[in-house]
MARNU-307403 format. One record per residue: chain; x, y, z of N, C-alpha, C in turn; residue in one letter. Coordinates in nm, 2 decimals, padded with zeros to 4 digits. Atoms other than C-alpha are relative to their C-alpha. Layout:
MARNU-307403
   chaine      n_x      n_y      n_z     ca_x     ca_y     ca_z      c_x      c_y      c_z   residu
        A        X        Y        Z        X        Y        Z        X        Y        Z        a
...
This chain:
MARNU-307403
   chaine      n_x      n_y      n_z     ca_x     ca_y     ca_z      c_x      c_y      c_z   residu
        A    00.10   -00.01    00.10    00.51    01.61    00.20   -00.07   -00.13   -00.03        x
        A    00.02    00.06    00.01    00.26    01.38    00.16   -00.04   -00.07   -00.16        x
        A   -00.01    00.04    00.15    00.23    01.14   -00.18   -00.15    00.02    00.00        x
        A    00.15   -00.01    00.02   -00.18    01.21   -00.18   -00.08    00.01    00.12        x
        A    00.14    00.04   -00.13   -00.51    01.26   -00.05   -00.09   -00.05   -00.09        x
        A    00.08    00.05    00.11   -00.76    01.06   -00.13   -00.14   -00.06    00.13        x
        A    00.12   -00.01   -00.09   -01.16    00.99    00.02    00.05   -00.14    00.03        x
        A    00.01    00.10   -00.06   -01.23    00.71    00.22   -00.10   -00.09   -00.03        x
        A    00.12    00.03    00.09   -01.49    00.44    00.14   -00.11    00.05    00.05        x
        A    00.19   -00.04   -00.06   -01.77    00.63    00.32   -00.02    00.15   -00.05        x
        A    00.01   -00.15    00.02   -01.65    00.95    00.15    00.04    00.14    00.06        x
        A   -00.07   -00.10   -00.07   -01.50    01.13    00.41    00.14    00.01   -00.04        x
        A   -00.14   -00.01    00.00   -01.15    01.26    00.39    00.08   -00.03    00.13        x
        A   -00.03    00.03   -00.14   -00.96    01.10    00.68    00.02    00.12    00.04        x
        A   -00.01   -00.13   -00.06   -00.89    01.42    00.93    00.23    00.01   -00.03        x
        A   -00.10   -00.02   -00.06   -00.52    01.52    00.90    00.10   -00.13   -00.07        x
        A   -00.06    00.13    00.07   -00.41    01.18    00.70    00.11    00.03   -00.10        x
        A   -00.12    00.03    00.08   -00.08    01.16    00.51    00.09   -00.10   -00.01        x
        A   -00.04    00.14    00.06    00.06    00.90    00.29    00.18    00.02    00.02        x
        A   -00.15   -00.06    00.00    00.45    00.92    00.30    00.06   -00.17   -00.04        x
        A   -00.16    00.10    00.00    00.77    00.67    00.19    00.03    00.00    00.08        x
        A   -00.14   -00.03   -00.07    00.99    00.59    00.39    00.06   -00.14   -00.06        x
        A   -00.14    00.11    00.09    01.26    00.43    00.17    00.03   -00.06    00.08        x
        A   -00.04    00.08   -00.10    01.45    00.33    00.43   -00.01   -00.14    00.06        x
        A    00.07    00.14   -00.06    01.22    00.10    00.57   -00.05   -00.08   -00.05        x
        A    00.04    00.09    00.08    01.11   -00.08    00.29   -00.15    00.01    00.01        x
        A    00.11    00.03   -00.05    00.73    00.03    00.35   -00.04    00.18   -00.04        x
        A    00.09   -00.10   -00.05    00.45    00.33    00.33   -00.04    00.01    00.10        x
        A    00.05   -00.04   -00.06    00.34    00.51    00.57   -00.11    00.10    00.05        x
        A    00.08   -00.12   -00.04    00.05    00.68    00.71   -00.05    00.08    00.10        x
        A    00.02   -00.06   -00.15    00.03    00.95    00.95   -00.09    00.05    00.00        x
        A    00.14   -00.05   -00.02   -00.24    01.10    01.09    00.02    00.12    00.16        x
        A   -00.04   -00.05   -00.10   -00.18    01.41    01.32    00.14    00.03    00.01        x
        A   -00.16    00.03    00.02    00.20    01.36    01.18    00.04   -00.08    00.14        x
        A   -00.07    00.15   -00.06    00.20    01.01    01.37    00.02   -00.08   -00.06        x
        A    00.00    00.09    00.05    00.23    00.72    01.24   -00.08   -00.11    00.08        x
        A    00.09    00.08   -00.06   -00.09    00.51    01.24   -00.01   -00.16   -00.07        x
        A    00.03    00.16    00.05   -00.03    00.22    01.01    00.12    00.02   -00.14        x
        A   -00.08    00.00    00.14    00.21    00.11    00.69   -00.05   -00.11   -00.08        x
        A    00.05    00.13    00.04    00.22   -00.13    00.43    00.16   -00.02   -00.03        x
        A   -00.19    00.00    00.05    00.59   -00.31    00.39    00.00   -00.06   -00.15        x
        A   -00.03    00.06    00.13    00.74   -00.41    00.03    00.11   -00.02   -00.03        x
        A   -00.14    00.04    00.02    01.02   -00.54   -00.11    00.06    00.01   -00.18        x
        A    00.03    00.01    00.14    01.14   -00.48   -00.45    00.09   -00.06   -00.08        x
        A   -00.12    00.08    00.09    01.26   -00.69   -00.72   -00.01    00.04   -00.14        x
        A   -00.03   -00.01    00.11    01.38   -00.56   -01.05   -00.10    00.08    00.01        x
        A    00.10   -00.07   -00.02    01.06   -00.36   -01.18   -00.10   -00.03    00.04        x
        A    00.19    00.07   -00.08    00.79   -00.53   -00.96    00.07    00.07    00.15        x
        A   -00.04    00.00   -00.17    00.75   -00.35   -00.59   -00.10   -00.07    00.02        x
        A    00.09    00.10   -00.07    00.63   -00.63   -00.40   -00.02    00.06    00.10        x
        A    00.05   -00.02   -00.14    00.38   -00.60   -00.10   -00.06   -00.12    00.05        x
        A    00.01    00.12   -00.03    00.40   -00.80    00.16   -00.09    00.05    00.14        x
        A    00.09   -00.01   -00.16    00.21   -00.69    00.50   -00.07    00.12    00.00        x
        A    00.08   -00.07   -00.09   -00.01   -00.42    00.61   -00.05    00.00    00.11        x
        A    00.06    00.02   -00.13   -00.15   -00.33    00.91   -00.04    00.17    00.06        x
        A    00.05   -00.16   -00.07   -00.32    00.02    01.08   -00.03   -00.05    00.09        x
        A    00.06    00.02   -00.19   -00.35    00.03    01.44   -00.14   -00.01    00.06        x
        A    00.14    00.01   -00.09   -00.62   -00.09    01.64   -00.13    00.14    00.02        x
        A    00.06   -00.11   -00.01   -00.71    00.24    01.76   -00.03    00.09   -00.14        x
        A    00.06   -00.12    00.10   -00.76    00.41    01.42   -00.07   -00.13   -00.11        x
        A    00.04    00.07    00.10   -00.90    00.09    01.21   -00.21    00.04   -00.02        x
        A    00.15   -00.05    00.01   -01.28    00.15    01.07    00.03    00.12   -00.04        x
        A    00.03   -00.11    00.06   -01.18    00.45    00.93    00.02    00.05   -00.14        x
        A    00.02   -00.06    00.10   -01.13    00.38    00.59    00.19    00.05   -00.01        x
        A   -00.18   -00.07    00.01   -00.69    00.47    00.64    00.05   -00.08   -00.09        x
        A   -00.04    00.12    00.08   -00.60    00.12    00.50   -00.06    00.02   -00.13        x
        A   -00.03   -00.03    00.12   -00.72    00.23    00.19    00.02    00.10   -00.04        x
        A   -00.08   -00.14    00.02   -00.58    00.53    00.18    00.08   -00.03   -00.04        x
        A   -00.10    00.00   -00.03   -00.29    00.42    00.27    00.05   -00.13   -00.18        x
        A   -00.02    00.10    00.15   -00.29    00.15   -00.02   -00.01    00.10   -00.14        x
        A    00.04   -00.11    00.15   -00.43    00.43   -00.29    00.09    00.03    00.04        x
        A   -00.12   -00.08    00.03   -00.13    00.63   -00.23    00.09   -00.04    00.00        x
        A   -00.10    00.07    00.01    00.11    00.39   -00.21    00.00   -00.10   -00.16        x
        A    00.01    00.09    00.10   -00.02    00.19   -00.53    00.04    00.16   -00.14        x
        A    00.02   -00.12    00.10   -00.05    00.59   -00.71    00.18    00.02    00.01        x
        A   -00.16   -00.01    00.00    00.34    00.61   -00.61    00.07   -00.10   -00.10        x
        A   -00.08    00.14    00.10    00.44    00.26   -00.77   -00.01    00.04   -00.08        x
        A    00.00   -00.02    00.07    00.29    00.40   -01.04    00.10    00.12   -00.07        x
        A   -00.09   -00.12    00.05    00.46    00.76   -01.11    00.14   -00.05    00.02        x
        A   -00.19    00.01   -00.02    00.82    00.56   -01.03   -00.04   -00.10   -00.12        x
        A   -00.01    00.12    00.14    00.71    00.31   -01.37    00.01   -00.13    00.08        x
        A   -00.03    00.15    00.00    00.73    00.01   -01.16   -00.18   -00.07   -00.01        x
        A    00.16    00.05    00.02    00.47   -00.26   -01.13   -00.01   -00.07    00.11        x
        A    00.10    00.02   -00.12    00.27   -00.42   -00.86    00.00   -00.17    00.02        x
        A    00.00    00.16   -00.07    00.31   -00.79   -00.68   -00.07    00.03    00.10        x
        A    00.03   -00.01   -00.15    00.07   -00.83   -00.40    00.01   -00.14    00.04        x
        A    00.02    00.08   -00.10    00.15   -01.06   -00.13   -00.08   -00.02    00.07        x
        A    00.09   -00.06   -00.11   -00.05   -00.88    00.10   -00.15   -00.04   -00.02        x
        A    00.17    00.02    00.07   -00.43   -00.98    00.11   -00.07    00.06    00.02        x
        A    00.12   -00.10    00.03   -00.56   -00.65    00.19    00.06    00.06   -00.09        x
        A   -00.02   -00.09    00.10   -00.36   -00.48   -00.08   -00.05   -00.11   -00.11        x
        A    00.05    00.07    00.09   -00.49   -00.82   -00.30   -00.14    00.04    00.01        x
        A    00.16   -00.05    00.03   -00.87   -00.72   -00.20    00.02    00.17   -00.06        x
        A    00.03   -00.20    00.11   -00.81   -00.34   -00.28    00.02   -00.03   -00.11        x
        A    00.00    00.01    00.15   -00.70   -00.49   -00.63   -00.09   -00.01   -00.02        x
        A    00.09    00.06    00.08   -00.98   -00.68   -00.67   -00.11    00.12   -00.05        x
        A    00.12   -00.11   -00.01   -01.24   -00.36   -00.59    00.05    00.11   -00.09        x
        A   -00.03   -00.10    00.12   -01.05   -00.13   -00.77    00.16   -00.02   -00.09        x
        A   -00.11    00.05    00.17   -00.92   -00.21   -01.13    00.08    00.12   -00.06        x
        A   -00.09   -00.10    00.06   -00.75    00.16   -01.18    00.13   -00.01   -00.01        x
        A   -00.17    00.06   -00.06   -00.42   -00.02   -01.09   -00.01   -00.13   -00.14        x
        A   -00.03    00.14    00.07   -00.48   -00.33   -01.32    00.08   -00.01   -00.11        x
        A   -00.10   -00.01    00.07   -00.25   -00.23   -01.60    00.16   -00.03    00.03        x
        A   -00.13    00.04   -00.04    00.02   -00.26   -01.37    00.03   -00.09    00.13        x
        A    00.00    00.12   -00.07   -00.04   -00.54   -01.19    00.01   -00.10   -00.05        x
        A   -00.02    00.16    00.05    00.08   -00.90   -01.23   -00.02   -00.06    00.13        x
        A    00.00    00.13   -00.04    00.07   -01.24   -01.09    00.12    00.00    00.09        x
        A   -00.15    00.07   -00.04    00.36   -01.37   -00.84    00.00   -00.14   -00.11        x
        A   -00.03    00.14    00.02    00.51   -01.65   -01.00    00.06   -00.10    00.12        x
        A   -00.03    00.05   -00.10    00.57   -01.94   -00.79    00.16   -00.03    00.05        x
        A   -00.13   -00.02   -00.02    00.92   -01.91   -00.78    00.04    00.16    00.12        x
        A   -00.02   -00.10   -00.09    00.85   -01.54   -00.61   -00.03   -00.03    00.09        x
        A    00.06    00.01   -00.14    00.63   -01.66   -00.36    00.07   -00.09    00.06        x
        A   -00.09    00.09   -00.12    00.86   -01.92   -00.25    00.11    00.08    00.05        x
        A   -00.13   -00.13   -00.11    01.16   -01.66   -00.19   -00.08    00.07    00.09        x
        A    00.02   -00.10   -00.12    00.98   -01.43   -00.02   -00.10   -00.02    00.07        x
        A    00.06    00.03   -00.09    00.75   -01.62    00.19    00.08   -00.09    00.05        x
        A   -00.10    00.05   -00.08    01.05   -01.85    00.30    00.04    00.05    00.15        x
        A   -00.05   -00.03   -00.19    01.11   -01.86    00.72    00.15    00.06   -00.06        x
């Protein structure tokens, strides 16, 4: 089951798009066709889930998935009470554009970004 649907910035609904967890992996993901065309990974500490990478495949990018995939993965953090670290700098631009998330978003301190940007 997927955690949402949601339009794309051109207004379309991707075709067949679903957001999904996978605990496991430390990451969202989004299928499309029930594949898997892209995620975003995170790591979490205490009540902050950190995000640190994204990426959608070549073949499906321009369509608008990557913020899918972010809206439903940011609309999750939310209904689990935690709060929002972005490492990531396309989940940092999707903050910037949309502030429906800004209540529970903070800052890294530079103590976080040195652990978890450490080789």
């Amino acid at each position: 089951m997927g955690i949402m649907a949601e339009l794309s910035p051109d207004g379309a609904i991707p075709p067949n798009a679903v957001v999904r967890l996978d605990d496991a992996g430390s990451r969202y993901v989004i299928d499309v066709d029930g594949q898997p065309v892209g995620f975003s990974r995170f790591t979490d500490r205490g009540e902050h889930r950190v995000f640190l990478h994204t990426e959608v495949d070549q073949g499906h990018s321009g369509q608008g998935l990557a913020g899918v995939l972010i809206s439903g993965a940011l609309t999750d953090v939310r209904s689990r009470h935690l709060r929002i670290i972005s490492l990531c700098p396309f989940v940092s631009g999707y903050l910037r554009l949309h502030h429906d998330f800004d209540d529970i978003v903070d800052r890294p301190t530079p103590a976080q970004i040195a652990e978890l940007t450490a080789p």
